[in-house]
C-alpha positions in Angstrom: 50.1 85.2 103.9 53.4 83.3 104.2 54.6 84.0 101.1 53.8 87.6 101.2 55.8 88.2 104.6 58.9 86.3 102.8 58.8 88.5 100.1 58.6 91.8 102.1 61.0 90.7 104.8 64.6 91.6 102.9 62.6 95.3 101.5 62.0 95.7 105.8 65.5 94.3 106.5 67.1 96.4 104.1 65.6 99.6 105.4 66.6 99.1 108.8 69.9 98.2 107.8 70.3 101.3 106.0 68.6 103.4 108.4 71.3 101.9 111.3 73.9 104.0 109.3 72.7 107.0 108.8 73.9 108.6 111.4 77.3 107.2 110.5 77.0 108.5 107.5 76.4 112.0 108.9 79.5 111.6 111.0 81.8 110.6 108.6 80.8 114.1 106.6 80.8 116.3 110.0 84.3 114.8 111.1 85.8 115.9 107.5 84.3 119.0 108.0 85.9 119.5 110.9 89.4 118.4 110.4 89.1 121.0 107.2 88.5 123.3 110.0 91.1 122.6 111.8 93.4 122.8 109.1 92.4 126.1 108.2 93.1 127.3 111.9 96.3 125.4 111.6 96.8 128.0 109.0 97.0 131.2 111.2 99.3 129.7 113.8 102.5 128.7 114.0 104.2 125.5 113.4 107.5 125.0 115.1 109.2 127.3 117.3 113.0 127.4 118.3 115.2 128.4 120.6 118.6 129.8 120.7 120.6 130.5 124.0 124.3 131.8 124.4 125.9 134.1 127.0 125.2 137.3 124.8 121.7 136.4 125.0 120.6 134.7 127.9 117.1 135.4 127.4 117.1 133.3 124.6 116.3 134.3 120.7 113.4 132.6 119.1 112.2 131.8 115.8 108.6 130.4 114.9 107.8 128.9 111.6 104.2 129.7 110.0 102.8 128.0 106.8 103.3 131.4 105.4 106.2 133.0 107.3 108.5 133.4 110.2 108.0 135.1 112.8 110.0 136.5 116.5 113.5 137.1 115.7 113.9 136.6 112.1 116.3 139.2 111.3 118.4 139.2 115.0 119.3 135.4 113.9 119.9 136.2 110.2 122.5 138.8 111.5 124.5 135.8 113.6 123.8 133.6 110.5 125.4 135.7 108.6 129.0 135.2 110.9 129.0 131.5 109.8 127.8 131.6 106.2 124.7 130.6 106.5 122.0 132.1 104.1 118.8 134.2 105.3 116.4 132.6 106.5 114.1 134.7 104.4 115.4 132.4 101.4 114.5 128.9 102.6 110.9 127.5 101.3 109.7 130.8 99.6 108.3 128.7 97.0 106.2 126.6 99.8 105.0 129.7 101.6 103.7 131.5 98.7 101.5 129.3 97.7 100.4 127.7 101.5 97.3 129.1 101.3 96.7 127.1 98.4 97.9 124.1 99.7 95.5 124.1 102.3 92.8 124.5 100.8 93.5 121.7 98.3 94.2 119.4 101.5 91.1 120.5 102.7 89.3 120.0 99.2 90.8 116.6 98.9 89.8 115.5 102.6 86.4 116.3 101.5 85.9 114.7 98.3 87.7 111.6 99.9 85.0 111.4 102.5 82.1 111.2 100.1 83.6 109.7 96.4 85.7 106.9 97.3 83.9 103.4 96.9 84.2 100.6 99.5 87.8 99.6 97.5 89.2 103.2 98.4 87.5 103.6 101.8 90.7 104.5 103.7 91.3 106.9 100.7 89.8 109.8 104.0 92.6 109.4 105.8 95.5 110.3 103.4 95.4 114.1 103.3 95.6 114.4 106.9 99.0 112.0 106.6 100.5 114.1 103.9 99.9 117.4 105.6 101.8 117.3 108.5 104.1 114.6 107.2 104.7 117.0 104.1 105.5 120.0 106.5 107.9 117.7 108.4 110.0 116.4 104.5 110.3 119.7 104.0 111.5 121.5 107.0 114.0 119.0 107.3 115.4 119.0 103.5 115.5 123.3 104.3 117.4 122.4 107.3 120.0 120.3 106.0 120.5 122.3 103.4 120.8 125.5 105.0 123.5 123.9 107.5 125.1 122.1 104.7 125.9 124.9 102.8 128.2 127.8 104.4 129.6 129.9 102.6 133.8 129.5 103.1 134.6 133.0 103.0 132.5 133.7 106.0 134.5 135.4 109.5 133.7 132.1 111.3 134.0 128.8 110.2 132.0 125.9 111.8 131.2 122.1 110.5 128.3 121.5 108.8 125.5 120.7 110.7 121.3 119.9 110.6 119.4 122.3 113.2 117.5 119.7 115.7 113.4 119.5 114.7 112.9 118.2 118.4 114.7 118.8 121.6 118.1 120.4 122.3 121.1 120.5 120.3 124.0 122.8 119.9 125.4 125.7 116.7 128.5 126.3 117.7 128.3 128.6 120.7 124.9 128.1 121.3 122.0 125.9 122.8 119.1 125.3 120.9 115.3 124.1 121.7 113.2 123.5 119.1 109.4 121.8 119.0 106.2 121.2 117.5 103.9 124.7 117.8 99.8 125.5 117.6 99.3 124.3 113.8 101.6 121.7 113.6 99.2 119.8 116.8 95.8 121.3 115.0 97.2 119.7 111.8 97.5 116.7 113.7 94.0 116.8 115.0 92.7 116.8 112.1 94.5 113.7 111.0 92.7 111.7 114.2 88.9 113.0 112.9 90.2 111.7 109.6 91.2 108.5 110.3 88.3 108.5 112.9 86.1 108.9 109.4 87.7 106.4 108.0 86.9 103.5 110.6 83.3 105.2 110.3 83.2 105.3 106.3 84.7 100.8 106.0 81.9 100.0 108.8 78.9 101.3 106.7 80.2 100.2 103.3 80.6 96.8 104.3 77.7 96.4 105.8 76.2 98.4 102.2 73.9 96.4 100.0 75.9 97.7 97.5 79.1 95.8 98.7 79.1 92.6 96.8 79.8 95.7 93.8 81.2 98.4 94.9 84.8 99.3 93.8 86.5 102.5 93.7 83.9 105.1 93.6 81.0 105.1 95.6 77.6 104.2 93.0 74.9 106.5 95.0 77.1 108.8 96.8 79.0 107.9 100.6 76.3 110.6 102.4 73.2 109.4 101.2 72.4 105.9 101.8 71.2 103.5 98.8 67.7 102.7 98.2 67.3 99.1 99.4 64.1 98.5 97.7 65.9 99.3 94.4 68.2 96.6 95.1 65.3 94.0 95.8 64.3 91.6 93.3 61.0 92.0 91.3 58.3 89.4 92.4 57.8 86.5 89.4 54.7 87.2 87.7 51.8 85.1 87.9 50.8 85.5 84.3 
């Protein structure tokens, strides 16, 4: 009788421990679901939003920056722009926003397949789409920025320095004050980040605690959402022939 209970003790053990995760398991899936939500409402807002403030206009101009556009007073500021050189903004990422729509979606796609491929080697693997999304966004604006206020054109009727547009805060183009910060989709972008790396504290928990560990490297063997089989991991019982 002894014996017996030794040898079914790890098959009982082993299901519990599974079991235990389950529900982490679950989460892990439901928080990547949910970040790709957020990213595609991220989608249909806007990103940043500036200011610009001078005596001609002392109700301000403003500019907001979508995935996919720009949006407010595009063509009001692209007439003073044009007094100083500077390009249209129409100009600046149209590469990046033509193809936004696919970018999200192969975030999201990623941010999915991370949650559920990735062995216990590459568990943290969740967390880096929701880094490079917003991070990426950020690169970019500021490499359009820099270039845009870089490069006046010499012949223009007014001649400024160079300059970068501020990302956050105030700062000042020539005459005028500016005000610039983070918008709707920029924060729901980083939302999704914290589910993410949420799901990736979730995701090194239960495969450490896998009976798979001791094995495991870079791609999950039975698949992150369903949990392993412990009694196909026990050992067969010595036969008594």
């Amino acid at each position: 009788m002894s014996k017996n209970s030794h040898r079914r003790l790890p098959i009982v053990q082993g299901a519990h421990g599974q079991g235990a995760h389950v529900a982490e398991r679950r989460a892990v899936l439901v928080l990547a679901v949910a970040a790709v939500a957020l990213y595609a409402f991220a989608y249909t807002q806007p990103w940043w939003h500036l200011w610009l403030f001078a005596p001609q206009y002392p109700q301000g101009l403003q500019l907001t920056i979508h995935l996919n556009k720009l949006g407010a007073d595009v063509r009001e500021i692209d007439m003073l722009n044009h007094y100083i050189g500077m390009e249209s903004l129409t100009h600046a990422a149209a590469l990046e926003r033509r193809f936004a729509v696919w970018g999200v979606g192969l975030v999201g796609a990623l941010a999915l397949l991370a949650a559920i491929v990735p062995g216990r080697r590459l568990s943290w693997a969740v967390v880096i789409p929701g880094i490079l999304f917003p991070v990426g966004f950020l690169a970019d604006s500021l490499f359009w920025l820099q270039r845009f206020g870089h490069h006046l054109d010499r012949h223009a009727p007014l001649h400024i320095p160079v300059f970068t547009p501020e990302m956050f805060g105030w700062g000042h183009i020539g005459q005028f004050s500016t005000y610039a910060r983070p918008d709707t989709g920029f924060m729901a972008a980083v939302g999704g980040l914290v589910l993410l790396a949420i799901a990736a504290v979730l995701r090194r928990r239960v495969c450490e605690s896998c009976t798979h560990a001791g094995t495991c490297g870079n791609v999950c063997p039975t698949g992150f959402i369903v949990p392993p089989n412990p009694e196909n991991d026990q050992e067969k019982p010595p036969s008594n022939a």
